[in-house]
C-alpha positions as CSV (number, residue, x, y, z in Angstrom):
1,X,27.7,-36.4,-10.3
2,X,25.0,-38.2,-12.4
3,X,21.1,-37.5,-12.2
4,X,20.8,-41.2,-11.1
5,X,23.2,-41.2,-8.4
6,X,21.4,-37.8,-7.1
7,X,18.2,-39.2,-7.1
8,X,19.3,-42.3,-4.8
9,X,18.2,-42.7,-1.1
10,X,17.5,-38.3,-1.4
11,X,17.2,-37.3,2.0
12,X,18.1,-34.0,2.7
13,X,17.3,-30.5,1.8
14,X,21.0,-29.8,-0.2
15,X,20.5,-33.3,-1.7
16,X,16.7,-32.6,-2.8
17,X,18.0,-29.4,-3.9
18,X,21.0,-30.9,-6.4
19,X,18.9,-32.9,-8.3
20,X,16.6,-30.1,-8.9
21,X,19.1,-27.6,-10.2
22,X,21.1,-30.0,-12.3
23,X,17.9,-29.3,-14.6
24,X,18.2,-25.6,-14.7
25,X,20.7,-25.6,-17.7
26,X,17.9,-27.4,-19.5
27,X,15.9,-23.9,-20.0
28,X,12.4,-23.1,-22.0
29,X,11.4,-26.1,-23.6
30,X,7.6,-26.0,-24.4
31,X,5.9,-29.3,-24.8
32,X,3.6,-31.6,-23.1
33,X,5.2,-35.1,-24.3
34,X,7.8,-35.0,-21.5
35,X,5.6,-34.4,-18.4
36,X,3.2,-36.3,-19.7
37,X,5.5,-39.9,-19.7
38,X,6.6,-38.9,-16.2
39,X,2.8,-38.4,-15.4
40,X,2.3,-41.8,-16.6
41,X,5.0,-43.6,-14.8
42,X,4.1,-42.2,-11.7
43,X,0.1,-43.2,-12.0
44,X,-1.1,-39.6,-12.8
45,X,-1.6,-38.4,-9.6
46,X,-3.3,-35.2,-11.3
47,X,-6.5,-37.4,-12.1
48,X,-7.0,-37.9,-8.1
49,X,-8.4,-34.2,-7.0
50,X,-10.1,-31.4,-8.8
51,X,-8.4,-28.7,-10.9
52,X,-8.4,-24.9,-11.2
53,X,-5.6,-24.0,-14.0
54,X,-4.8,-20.4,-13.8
55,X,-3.1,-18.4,-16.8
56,X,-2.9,-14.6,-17.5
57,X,0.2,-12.0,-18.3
58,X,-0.3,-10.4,-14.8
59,X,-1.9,-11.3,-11.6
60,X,-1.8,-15.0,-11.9
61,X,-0.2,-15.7,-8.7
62,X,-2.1,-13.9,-6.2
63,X,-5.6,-15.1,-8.7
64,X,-4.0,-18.2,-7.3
65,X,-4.1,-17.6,-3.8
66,X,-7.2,-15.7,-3.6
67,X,-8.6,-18.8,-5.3
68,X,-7.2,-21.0,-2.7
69,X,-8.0,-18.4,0.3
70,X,-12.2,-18.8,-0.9
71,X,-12.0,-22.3,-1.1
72,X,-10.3,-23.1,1.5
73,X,-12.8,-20.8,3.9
74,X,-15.5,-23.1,2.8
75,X,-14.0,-26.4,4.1
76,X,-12.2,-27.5,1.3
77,X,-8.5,-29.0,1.2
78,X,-6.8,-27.6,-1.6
79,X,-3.2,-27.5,-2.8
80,X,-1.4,-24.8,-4.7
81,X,1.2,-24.5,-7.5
82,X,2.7,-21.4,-8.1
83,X,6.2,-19.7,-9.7
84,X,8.4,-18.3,-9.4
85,X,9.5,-18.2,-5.8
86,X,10.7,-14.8,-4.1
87,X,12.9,-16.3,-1.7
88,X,12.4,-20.4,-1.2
89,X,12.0,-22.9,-3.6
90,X,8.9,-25.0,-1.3
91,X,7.4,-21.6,-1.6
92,X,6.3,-22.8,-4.9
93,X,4.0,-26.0,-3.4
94,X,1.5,-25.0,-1.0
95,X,-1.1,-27.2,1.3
96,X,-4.7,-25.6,3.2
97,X,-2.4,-22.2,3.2
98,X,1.1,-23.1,4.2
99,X,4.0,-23.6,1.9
100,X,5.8,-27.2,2.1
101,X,8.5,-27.2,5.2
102,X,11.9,-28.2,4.2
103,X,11.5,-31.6,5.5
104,X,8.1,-31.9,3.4
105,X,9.8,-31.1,0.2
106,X,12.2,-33.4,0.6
107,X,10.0,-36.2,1.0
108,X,8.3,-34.7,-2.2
109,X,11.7,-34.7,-4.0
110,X,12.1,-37.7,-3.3
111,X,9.0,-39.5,-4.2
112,X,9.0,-38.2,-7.9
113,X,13.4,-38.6,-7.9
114,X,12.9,-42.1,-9.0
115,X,10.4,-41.7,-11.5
116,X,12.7,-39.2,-13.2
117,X,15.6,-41.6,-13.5
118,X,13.2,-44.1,-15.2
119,X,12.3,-41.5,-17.7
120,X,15.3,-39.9,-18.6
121,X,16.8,-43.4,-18.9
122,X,14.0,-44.9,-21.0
123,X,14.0,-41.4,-23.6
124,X,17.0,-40.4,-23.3
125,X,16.0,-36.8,-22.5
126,X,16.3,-34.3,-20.0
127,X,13.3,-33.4,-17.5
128,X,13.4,-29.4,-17.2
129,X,13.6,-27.7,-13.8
130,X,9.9,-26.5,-14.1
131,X,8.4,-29.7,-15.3
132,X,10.3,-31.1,-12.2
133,X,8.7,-28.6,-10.1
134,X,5.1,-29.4,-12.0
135,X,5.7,-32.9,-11.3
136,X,6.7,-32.5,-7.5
137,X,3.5,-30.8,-7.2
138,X,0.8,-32.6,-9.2
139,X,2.4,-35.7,-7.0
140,X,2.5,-33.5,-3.4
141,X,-1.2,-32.5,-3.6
142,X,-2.3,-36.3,-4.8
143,X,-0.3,-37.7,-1.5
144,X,-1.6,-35.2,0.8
145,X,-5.2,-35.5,0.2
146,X,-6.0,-32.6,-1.6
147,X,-9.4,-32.2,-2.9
148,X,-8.8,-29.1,-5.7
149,X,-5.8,-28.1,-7.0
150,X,-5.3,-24.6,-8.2
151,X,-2.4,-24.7,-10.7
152,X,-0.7,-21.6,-11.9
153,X,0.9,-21.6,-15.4
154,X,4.3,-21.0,-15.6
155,X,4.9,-19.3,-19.0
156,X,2.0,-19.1,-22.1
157,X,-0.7,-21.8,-21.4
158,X,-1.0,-24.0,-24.7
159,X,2.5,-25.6,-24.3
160,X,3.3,-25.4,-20.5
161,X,3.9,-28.0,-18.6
162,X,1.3,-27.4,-16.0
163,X,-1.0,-27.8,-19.2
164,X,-0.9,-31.3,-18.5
165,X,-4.0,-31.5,-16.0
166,X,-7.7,-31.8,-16.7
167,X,-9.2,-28.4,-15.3
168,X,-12.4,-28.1,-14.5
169,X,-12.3,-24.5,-14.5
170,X,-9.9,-22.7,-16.6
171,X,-9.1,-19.1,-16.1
172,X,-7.0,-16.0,-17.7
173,X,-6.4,-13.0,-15.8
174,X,-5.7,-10.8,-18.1
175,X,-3.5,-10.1,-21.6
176,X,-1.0,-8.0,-22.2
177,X,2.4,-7.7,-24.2
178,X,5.2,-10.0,-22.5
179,X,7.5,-13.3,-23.1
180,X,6.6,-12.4,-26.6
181,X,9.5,-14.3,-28.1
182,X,7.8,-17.1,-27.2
183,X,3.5,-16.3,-27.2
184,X,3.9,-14.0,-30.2
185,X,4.0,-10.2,-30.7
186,X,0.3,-9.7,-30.9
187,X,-2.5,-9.5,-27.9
188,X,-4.1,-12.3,-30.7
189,X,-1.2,-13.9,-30.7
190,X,-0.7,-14.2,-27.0
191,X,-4.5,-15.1,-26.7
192,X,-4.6,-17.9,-28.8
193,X,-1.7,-19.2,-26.4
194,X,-3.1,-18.6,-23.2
195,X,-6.9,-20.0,-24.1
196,X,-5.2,-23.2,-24.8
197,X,-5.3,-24.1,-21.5
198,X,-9.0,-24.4,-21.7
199,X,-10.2,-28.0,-22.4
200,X,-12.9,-29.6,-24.0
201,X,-16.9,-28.7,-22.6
202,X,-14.9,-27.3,-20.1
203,X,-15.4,-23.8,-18.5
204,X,-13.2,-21.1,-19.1
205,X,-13.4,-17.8,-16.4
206,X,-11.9,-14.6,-17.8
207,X,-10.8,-11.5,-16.0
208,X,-10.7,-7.4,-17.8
209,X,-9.2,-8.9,-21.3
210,X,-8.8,-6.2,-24.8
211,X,-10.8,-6.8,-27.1
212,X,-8.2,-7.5,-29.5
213,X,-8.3,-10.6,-27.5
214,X,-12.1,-11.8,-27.9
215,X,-11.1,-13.5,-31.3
216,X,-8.8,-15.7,-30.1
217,X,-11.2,-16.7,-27.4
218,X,-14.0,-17.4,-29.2
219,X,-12.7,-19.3,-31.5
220,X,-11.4,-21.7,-29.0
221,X,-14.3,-21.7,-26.6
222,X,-16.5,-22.3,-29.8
223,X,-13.9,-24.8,-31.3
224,X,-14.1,-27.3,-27.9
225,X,-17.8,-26.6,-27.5
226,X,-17.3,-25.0,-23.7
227,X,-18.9,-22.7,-21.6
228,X,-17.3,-19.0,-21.2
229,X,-18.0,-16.5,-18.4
230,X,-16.8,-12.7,-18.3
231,X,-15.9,-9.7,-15.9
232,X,-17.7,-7.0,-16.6
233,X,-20.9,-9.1,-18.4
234,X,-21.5,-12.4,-16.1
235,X,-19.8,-10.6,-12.9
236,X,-18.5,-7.6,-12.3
237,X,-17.6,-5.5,-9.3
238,X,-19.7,-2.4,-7.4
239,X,-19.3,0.4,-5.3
240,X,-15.8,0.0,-4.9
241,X,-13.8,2.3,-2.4
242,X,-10.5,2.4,-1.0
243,X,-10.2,1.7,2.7
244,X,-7.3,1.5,5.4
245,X,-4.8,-1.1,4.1
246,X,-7.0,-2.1,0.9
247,X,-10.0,-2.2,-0.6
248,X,-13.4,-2.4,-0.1
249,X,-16.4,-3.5,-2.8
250,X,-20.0,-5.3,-3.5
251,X,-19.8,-8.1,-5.8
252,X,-21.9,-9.2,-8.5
253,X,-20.9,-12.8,-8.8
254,X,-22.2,-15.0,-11.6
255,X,-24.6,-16.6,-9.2
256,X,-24.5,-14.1,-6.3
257,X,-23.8,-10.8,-4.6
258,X,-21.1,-10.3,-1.8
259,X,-21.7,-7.0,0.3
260,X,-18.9,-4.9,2.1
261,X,-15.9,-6.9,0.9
262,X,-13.0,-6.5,2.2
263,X,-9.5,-6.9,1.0
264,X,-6.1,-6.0,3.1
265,X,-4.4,-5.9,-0.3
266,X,-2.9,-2.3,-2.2
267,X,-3.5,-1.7,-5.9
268,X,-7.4,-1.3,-7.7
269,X,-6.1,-4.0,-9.8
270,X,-6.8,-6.2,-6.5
271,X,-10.6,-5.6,-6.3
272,X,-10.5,-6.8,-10.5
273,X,-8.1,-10.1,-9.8
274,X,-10.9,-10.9,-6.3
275,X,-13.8,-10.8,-8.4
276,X,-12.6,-13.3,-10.9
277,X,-11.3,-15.5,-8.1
278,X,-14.6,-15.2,-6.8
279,X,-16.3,-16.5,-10.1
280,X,-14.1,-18.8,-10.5
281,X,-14.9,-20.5,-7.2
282,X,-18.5,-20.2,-8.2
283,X,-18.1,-21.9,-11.8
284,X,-16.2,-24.7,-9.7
285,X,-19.0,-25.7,-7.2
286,X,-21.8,-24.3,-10.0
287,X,-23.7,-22.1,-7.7
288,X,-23.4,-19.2,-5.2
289,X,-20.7,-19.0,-2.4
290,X,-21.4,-18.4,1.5
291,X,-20.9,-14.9,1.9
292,X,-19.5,-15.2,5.5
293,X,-16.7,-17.4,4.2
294,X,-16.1,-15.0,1.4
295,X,-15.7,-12.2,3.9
296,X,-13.6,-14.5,5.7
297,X,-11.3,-16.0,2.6
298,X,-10.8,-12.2,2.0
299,X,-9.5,-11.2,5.0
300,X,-6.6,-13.9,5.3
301,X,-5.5,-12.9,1.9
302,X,-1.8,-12.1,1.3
303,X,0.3,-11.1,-1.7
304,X,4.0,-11.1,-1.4
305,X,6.2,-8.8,-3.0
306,X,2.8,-7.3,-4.6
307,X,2.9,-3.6,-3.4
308,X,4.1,-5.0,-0.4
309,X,5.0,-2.3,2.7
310,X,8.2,-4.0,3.9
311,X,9.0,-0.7,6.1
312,X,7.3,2.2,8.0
313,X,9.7,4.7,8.5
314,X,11.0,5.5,5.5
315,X,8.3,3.8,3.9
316,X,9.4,0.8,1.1
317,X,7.7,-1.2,-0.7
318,X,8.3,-4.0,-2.9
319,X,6.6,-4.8,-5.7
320,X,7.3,-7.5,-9.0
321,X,5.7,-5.5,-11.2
322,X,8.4,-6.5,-14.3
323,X,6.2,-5.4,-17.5
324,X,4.4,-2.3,-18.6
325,X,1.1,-3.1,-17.0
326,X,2.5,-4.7,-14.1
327,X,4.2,-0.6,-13.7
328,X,1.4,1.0,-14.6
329,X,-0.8,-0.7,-11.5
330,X,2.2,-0.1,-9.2
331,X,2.4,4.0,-10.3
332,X,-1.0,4.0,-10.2
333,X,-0.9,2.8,-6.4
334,X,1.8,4.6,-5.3
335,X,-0.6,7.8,-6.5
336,X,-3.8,6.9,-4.9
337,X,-2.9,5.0,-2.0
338,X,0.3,6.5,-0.6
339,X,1.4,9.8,0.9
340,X,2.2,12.0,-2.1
341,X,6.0,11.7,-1.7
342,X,8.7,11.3,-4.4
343,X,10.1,7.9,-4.3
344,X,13.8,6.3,-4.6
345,X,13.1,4.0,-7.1
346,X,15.0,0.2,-6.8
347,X,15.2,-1.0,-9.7
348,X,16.3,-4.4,-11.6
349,X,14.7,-5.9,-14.2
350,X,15.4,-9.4,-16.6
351,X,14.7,-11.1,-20.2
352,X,14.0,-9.0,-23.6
353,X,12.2,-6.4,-21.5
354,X,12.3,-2.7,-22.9
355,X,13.4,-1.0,-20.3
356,X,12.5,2.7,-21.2
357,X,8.5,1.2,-21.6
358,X,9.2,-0.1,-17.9
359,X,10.6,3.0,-16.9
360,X,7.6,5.3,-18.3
361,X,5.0,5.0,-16.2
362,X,7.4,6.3,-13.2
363,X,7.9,9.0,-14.6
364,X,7.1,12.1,-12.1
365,X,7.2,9.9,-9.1
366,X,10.9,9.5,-9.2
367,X,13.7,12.0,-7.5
368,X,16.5,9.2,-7.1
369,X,17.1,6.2,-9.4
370,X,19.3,3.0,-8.2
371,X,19.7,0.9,-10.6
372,X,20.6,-3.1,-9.7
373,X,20.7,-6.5,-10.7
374,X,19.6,-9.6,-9.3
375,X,21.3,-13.4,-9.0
376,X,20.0,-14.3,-12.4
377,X,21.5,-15.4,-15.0
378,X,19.0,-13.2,-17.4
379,X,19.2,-10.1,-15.8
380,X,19.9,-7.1,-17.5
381,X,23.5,-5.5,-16.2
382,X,22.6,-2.7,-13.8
383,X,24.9,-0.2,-16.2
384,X,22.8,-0.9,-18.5
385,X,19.4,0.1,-16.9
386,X,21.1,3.1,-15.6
387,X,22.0,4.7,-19.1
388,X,18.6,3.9,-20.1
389,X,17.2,5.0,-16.4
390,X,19.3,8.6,-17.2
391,X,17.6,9.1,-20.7
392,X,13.7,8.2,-19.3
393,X,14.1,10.6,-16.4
394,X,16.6,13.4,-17.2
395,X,19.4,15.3,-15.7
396,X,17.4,16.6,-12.6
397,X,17.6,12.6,-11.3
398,X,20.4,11.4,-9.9
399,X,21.1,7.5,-10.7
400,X,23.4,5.2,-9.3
401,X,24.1,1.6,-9.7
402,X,24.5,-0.6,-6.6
403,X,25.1,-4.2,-7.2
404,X,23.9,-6.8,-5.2
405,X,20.5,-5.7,-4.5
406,X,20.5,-6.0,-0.6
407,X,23.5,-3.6,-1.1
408,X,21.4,-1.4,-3.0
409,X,18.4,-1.5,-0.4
410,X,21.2,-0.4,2.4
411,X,21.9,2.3,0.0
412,X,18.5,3.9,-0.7
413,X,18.2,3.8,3.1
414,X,21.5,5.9,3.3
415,X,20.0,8.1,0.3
416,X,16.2,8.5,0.9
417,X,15.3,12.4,2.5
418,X,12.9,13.1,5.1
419,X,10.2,13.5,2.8
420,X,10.9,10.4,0.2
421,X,9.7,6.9,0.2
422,X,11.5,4.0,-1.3
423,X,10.2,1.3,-4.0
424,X,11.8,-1.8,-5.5
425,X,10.7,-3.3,-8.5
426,X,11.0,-4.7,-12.0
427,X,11.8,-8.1,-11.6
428,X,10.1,-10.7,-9.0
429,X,13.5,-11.9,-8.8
430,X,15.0,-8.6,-7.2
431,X,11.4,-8.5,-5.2
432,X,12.8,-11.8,-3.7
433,X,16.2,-10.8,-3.0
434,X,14.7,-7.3,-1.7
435,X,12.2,-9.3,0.6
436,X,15.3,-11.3,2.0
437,X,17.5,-8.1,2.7
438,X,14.1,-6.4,5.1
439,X,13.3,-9.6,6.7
440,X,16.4,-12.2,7.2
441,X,14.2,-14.2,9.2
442,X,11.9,-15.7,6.5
């Protein structure tokens, strides 16, 4: 069947669905030109509500709802864009907190459906799934109203598609090594790619970055003449101590100071990614935020499959950590926030990922090993992670590969002792599919 005759009179959720994933053989394909023509056919609805754009190897997704969470407790109606999804695909496009309903993202399909046809008939070319996705968005949040947007990139920054909007603030959450067959092999590299999201006398907010990566960003703050704020010099957090369920901290915010913060989230990373949600917020409405309403955006924060507890008894928890850093915050967590158990470790993982790197900072924590592999076409074969699983941890753990992964959860239920824990991670993806297993009613 044709794009065209998809897009035609779209009116339910497997018909909004088709026409989406007719575009997922079109892959990576960095580039503004083609979102931009769409853009322009359909009016740029981006130009009708404020932006926050929101890059960064980790973190960039719950940045992005902590963002949303603050400004929506002070009033504000604000849409968010974020990806992937763990389980839905309207999980991606949210509204004042709540994620499209399947009839919503329908009617969103089917606004932009049209505009796509036009397009791809006048250029000859192919709208990939994500610019879809960018596009459904951009045009969701202009027909419902919504006053700021708060975009996350998808992959890089310079070349995304979600590069395509006007920030007004511009943040990175942090560097680190990934995707770098496409942002380059060094933290420069990578740097230069992110901070190109930043636009011209615009304002760029920056979480904890290396300081391999300070060249990269001052050259392009300097280059388009904008304004620059920093953790750890124009905010920073204080007195910072775990609590039941999270964390709790005084702020030092670029124009104020939040007291007794607290945040139902696991992982000290979570206090770093707050604050520069916090300043980011602050660099959007140029001045201080209520403190009451920060208190309050904090306490309706969420972060799905993000050292998620998904069971009490065994404990599990699900976490996307799929790179280095992403497994050194989740070891770190499971050390400082969890009984000190030894934990079945779940784990799948995708892309040109180095699997023993991944592996690493488990080491110690580990007494069982089941290796999996998610519905994704890049996924690494589960074999595969186990041989490498087997040479990381030695002979003393025993691995196993269980294929689907809500086979593999029922397993490491079967296989977890009295005085073990289970954790799933490596890949958002298997997160998803792990999330779906616990909890078949989402």
């Amino acid at each position: 069947m044709s794009p065209m005759a998809l897009s035609r009179g779209i009116s339910t959720y497997e018909e909004a669905i088709a026409f989406l994933d007719t575009r997922i053989g079109q892959g990576i394909k960095p580039g503004l030109e083609r979102i931009e023509a769409l853009l322009d056919l359909m009016a740029n609805p981006h130009h009708s509500y404020r932006v926050i754009h929101i890059a960064g190897t980790n973190g960039k997704t719950t940045v992005t709802r902590m963002v949303a969470a603050l400004l929506e407790s002070h009033g504000l109606r604000v849409g968010t864009f974020t990806s992937p999804h763990l389980i839905a695909i309207e999980e991606r496009f949210s509204i004042t907190g709540a994620a499209l309903t399947a009839e919503e993202f329908v009617e969103a399909v089917a606004d932009v459906a049209p505009f796509v046809d036009i397009y791809e008939a006048q250029s000859g070319e192919r709208v990939t799934f994500f610019e879809l996705t960018v596009a459904i968005a951009l045009q969701a949040f202009a027909s419902t109203g919504v006053e700021v947007a708060v975009v996350e990139v998808g992959l890089g920054g310079r070349l995304d598609a979600t590069n395509v909007v006007d920030a007004d603030v511009s943040v990175i959450t942090g560097i680190s090594f990934d995707h770098t067959e496409y942002l380059g092999e060094t933290i420069f590299e990578i740097a230069t790619e992110k901070a190109g999201i930043l636009k011209e006398k615009g304002t760029l907010v920056s979480g904890p970055l290396p300081s391999s990566a300070d060249g990269a960003m001052t050259a392009r703050v300097a280059e388009i003449d904008s304004r620059w704020v920093r953790f750890g010099e124009d905010f920073r957090p204080e007195s910072v101590s775990q609590a039941v369920g999270g964390w709790q901290a005084d702020y030092c915010g670029v124009y104020g100071e939040y007291a007794e913060v607290f945040i139902p989230l696991h992982g000290r990373h979570q206090v770093d990614h707050f604050l520069t949600a916090l300043a980011s917020c602050e660099m959007l409405f140029d001045r201080a935020l209520d403190p009451e309403s920060v208190s309050a955006g904090a306490a309706s924060l969420t972060a799905p499959g993000r050292i998620q507890v998904m069971n009490r008894n065994p404990l599990l928890i699900v976490d996307g950590a799929h790179n280095v850093e992403g497994m050194e915050g989740l070891a770190a967590a499971l050390v400082g926030e969890f009984p000190p158990v030894l934990w079945t470790l779940v784990i799948g993982v995708r892309g040109e990922r180095d699997v023993a790197d991944l592996l690493e900072p488990m080491v110690g924590l580990v007494s069982e090993v089941i290796a999996t592999t998610p519905t994704d076409d890049a996924a690494i074969p589960a074999e595969v992670i186990a041989a490498v699983a087997a040479e990381v941890f030695g002979a003393d753990v025993p691995i196993q590969t269980v294929v689907p992964v809500a086979r593999a959860i029922t397993e490491s239920f079967h296989t977890v002792d009295e005085e073990g824990a289970i954790v799933v991670a490596g890949s958002l993806y298997v997160a998803g599919e792990a999330i779906a297993r616990l909890n078949p009613t989402i």
